[in-house]
N, C-alpha and C positions, 0 to 999 in steps of 0.2 A: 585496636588502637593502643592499649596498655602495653601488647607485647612490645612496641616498637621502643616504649621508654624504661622499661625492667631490664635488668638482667637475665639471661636465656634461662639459668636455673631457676630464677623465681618466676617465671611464664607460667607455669602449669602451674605451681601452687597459688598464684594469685587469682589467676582462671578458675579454678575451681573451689575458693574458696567464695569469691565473686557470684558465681551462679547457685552452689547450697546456701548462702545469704539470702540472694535474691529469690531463691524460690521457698524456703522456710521463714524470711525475713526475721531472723533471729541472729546475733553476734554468734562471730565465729573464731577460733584462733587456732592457727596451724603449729605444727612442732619447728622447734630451731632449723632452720636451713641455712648450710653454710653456702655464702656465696661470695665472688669477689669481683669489687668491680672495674678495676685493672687487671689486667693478664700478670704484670710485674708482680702487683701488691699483694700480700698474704689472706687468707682465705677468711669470714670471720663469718658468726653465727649470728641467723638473724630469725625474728618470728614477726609472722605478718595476722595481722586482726583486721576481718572487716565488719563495721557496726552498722547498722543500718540507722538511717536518717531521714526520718520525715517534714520537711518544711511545710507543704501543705495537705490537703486531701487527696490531690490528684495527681501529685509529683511527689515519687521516692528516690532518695539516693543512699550510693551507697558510700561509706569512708572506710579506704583501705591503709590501715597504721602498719608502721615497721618499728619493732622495738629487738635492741641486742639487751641478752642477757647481762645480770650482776650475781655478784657472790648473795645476795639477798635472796635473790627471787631462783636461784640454781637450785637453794639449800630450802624455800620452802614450800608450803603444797599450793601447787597449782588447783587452783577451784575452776578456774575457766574449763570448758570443756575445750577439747580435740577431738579432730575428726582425722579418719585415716585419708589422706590424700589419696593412695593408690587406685583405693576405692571409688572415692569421687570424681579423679579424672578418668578412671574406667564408665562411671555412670556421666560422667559429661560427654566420654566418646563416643558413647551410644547413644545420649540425646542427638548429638551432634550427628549422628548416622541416621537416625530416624528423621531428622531435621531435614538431613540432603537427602534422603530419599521421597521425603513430602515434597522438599524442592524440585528432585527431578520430575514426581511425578507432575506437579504443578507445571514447571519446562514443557513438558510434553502437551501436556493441556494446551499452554498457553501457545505450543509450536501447532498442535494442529489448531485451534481456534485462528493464527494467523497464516495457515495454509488455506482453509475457509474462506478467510478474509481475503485471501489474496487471489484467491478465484473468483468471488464473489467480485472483488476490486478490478481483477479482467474482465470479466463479462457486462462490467459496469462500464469499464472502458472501451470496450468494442459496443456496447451501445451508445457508450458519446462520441465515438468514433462515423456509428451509422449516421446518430442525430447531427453530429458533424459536416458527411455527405449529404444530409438530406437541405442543411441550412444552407450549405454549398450552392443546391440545385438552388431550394425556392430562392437564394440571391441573386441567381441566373435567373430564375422567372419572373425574379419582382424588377432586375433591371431591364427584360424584356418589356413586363407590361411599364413601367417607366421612361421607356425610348417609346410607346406605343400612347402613354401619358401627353408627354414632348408631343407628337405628331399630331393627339388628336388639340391639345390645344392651340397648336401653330395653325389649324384646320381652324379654329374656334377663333382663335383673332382675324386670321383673314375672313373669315363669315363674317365676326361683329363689325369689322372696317365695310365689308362690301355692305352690310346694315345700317353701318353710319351713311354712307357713301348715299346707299339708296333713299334715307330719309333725305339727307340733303337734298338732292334731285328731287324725289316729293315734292317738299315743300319749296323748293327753287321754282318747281315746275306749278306747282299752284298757285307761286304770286306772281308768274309771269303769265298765266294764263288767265287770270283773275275774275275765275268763275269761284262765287261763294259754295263751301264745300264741307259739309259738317259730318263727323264717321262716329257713328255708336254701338256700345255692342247690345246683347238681345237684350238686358234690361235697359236699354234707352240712358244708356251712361256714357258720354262725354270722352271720344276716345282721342280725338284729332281735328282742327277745323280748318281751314284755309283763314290768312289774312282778308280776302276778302270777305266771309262770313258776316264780320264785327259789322258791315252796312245791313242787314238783315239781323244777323240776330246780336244783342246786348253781352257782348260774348269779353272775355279777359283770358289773359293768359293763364292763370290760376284755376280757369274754371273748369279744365280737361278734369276729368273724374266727377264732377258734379251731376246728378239727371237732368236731362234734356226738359224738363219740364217745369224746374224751377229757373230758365233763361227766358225773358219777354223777347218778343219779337215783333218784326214791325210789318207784318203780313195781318189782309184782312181774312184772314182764314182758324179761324178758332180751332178747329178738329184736326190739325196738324201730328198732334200726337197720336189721334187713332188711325192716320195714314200711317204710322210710320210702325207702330202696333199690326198694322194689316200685312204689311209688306215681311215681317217677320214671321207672320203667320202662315203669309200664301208663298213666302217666298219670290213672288214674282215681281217686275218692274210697276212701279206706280209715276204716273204722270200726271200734271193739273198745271191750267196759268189760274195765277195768284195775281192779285192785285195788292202795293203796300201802302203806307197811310203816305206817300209821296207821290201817288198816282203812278209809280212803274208798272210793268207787269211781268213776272216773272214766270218763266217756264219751270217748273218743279218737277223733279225726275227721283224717284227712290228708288234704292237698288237694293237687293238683299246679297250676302257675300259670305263667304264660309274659310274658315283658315283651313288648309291642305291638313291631313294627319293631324287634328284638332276637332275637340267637338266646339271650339268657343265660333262665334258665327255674330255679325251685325247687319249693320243697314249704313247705306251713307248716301247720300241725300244733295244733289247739285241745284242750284238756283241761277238760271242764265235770264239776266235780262233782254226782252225780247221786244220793252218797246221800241226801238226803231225796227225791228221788223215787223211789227202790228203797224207802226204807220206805213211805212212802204206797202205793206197790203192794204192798206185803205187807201193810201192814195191811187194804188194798182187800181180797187175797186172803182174806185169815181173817174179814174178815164178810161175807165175801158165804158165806162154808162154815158160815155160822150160819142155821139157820131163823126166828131173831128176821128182825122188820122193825127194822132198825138206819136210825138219822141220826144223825151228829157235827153238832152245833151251835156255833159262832162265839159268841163273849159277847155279841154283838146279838142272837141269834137265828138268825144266817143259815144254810144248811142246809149244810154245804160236803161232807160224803163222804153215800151212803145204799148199802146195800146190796142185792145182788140181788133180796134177799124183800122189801124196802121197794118195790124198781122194780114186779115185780109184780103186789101189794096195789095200789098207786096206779093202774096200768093200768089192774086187773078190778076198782076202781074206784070210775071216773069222770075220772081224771087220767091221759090213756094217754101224753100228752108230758111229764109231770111238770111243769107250768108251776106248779101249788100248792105241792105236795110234793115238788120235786125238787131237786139242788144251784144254790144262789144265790136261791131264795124262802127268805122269811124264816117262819118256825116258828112264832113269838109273832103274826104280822101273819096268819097263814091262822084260828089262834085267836080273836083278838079279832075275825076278821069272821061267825066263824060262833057266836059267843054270841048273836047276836040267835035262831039258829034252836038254841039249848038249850034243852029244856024242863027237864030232869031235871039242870039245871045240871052235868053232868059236864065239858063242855067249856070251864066255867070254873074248875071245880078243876085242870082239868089246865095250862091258862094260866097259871096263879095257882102251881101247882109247879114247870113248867118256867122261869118267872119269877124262884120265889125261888132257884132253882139258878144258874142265870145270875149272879145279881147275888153269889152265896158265900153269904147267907143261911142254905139247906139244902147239905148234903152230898149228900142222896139223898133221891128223890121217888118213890112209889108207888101206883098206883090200880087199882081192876080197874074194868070199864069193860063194859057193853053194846057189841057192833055184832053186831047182828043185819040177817042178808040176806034176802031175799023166800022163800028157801025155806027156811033154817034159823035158828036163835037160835045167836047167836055171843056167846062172851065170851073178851074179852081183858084183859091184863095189862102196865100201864105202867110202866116203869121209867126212872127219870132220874136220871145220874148226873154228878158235880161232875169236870171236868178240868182242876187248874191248868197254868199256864204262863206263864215271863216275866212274872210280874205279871197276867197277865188268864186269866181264865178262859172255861172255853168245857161243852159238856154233851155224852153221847151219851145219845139217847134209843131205847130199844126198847118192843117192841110184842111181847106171846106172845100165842099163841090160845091159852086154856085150858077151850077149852069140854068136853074130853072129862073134865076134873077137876071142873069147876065145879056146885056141887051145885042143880040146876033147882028145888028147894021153896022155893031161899031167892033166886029172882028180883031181888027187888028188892032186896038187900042187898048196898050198894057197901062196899067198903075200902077204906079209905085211912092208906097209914101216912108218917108225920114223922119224921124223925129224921135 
């Protein structure tokens, strides 16, 4: 930096007075150097000092003075010392060669250290290069299993819709079918019930997850729990009619069930009331324990119950399947086909009675009747009586044989009573 603001002759003596300072750190002063600092202007003689200066501990500088001689200082004895410059910038040019040669060796260092570096820097590179490819690929595999993501969830909402789908049905299909319906699993926990369960058992919508055991119920069957403990046990179908504190009687079916590829497994449990079919069989029972030939008649006519002495008669005959006379042919329709073969029109009075009973007309219809068989004269006695209900009515018709009463002088003499 100095050379740039000196004069070219004073370059080297400043330079090296500069650096014997700086490395003896003692003042130093060169001999007069002429120098000039326009090319025009005359030449003149100058001496440079430079002193050293300490401001603090850690920071030294140096002050480089220029002084021209006087007729004083020409003529008396210099005490400062001098130093031979030639010498000194000889010893600075050798510092200075020692200097660049530290430096080039240092260069070279520093050149292969960055040839090192710079392989190391490739091999780095073509490993971010591979890791590159390879993030390349797994982005291809992750957008794979991603479209395979998509598909299997698009699979997973149409499952959960057709799972919606099929609850609704369920439970659509259990309040139309309105058989009470309770599902638990193996510990007897409250999984699903049908709307109509709540008539049996004290059941709320809150209570799905509850055990089955702290719900009352209106069955007189106390051991309900260990039916339904058994059925989980044995696995198999359990059956019982229950009677409940309302006098119904219910048919009780438990069923054991198992989820597909699952180990979870319950029981579910239907209750069909089955009193009116308990009275239909009782009533079944008590005419068939009747010697009359009995049929319950439908307000159309249609046959719906007949009893044992009815099946019988019809066998021994002519009608061994009951397809005439049997339940589901109609009564008034076997009548009006066989009026054409009445002679003694009986089988139109009795058409004609059974008819007005049907319709509410007559309360009760009565006729005695010929049916005489190939080997004996038979007489019977017809009875037909009015059954309301719900607004529609319906009839039972019987039949007595009264031939051993029936007085044989007066053959031809039918009765018939109205009322």
């Amino acid at each position: 930096m100095i050379a740039r603001i000196l004069p070219e002759s004073l370059v080297p003596v400043a330079q090296a007075l500069l650096f014997k300072a700086a490395k003896d750190w003692k003042e130093l002063r060169s001999d007069y150097v002429s120098m000039s600092c326009e090319p025009e202007q005359p030449k003149q003689m100058v001496r440079l000092t430079v002193k050293p200066v300490a401001i603090e501990a850690n920071e030294r500088l140096l002050l480089l003075c220029f002084e021209t001689p006087s007729t004083e200082q020409m003529s008396s004895k210099i005490t400062s010392s001098s130093i031979d410059i030639n010498l000194e910038t000889t010893a600075r040019i050798e510092a200075l060669q020692n200097e660049l040669a530290a430096t080039r060796e240092s260069l070279q260092a520093t050149i292969e250290e960055l040839e090192t570096s710079n392989e190391e820097l490739q091999a780095t590179n073509e490993e971010l290069m591979a890791s590159n490819e390879e993030l390349q690929s797994s982005n291809e595999e992750l957008q794979s299993v991603n479209e395979e993501l998509n598909t299997v969830n698009a699979e997973f909402q149409e499952k959960v819709m057709l799972l919606n789908r099929i609850n609704v049905d369920l439970d659509t299909m259990a309040k139309a079918v309105g058989v009470a319906t309770v599902f638990v699993d193996e510990k007897l926990v409250i999984t699903r019930f049908s709307p109509a369960a709540v008539s049996i058992f004290k059941l709320r919508d809150g209570d799905v997850g509850r055990p089955l055991d702290e719900i009352t119920h209106r069955l007189k069957h106390p051991s309900i729990m260990a039916d339904f403990e058994q059925t989980l046990a044995s696995e198999q179908t359990l059956e019982r009619e229950l009677l409940s504190d309302e006098g119904k009687t219910y048919l009780m079916r438990i069923m054991f069930y198992k989820v597909p590829s699952s180990s979870a497994k319950g029981a579910v449990a239907t209750f069909v009331d089955i009193s009116a079919f308990q009275d239909a069989e009782r009533l079944q029972s008590i005419i068939d324990a009747l010697p009359e030939h009995i049929a319950v008649l439908e307000q159309d006519g249609t046959i719906a119950m007949v009893n044992s002495s009815w099946r019988r008669f019809a066998k021994a005959n002519g009608d061994p399947k009951l397809l005439a006379t049997g339940p589901g042919a109609n009564y008034l329709e076997v009548c009006r086909h066989s009026l054409n073969e009445d002679k003694d029109k009986t089988i139109n009075k009795a058409y004609q009675g059974v008819k007005a009973v049907l319709e509410g007309s007559l309360p009760v219809f009565q006729l005695v009747y010929p049916c005489h068989a190939p080997n004996e004269k038979r007489w019977f006695i017809m009875n037909v009586g009015l059954i309301k209900g719900n607004h529609e009515f319906g009839a039972v018709v019987s039949h007595n044989n009264i031939s051993q009463w029936h007085d044989e002088s007066d053959t031809d003499r039918q009765s018939e009573l109205l009322g």
